[in-house]
C-alpha positions as CSV (number, residue, x, y, z in Angstrom):
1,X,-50.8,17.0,-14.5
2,X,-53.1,16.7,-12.4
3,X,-56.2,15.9,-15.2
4,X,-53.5,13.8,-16.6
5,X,-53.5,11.7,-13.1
6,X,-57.9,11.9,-13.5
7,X,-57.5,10.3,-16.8
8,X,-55.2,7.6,-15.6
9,X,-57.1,7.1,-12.9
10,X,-60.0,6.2,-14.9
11,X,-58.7,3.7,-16.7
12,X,-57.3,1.4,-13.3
13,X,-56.9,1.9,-9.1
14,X,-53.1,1.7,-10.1
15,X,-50.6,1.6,-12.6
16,X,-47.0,0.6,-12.7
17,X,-45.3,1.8,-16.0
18,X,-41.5,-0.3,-15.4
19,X,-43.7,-3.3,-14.5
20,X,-45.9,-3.3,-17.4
21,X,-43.1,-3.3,-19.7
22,X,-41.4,-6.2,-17.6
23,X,-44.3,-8.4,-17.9
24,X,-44.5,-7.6,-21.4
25,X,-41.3,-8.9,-22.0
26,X,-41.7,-11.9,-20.1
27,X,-44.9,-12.9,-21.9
28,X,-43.4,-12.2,-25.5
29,X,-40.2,-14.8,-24.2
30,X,-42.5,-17.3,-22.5
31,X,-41.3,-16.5,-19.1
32,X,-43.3,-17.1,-15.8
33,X,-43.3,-14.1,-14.3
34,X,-45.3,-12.6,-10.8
35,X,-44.6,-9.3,-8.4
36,X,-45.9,-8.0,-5.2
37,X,-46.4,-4.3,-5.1
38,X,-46.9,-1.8,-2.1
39,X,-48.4,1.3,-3.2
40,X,-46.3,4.1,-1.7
41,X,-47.8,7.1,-3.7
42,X,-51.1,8.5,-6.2
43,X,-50.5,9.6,-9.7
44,X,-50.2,12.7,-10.5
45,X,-48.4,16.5,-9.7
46,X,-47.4,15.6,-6.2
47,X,-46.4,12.0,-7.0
48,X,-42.5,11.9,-6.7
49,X,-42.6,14.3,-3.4
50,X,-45.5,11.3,-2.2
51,X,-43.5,9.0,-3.3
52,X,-39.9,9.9,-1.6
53,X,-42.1,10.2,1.9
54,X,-43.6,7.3,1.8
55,X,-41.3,4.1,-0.3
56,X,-39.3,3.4,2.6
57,X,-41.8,2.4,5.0
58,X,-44.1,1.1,2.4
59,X,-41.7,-1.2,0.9
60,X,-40.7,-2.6,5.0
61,X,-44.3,-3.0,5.2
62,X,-44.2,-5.1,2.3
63,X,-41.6,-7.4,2.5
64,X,-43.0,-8.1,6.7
65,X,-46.5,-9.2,5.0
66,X,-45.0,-11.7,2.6
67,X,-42.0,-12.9,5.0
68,X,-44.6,-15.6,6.6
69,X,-44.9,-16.8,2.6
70,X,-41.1,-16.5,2.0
């Protein structure tokens, strides 16, 4: 909802649920762990029609930015 998405908001300038649980489990085993992230949509009612629109480019956009790293 979207006072759902205000909450959240309030809280951190982004959140990434699958992630959190990830590097949850790599702490708990002792495991190095690091991730780049492109932010492709906001939280909230609109999120998975923001995010369908906009993954594909963000994630290109991404992986140009770290290939000089890579």
């Amino acid at each position: 909802t979207a006072e759902g998405a205000r909450r959240l908001a309030s809280l951190g300038p982004a959140e990434h649920l699958e992630l959190a649980g990830v590097f949850a489990a790599c702490r708990a085993a002792g495991v190095p762990v690091a991730a780049a992230l492109a932010v492709a949509n906001r939280v909230g009612p609109d999120a998975n029609a923001e995010w369908r629109a906009n993954h594909a480019r963000v994630s290109r956009a991404l992986v140009e930015a770290l290939r000089p790293a890579l």
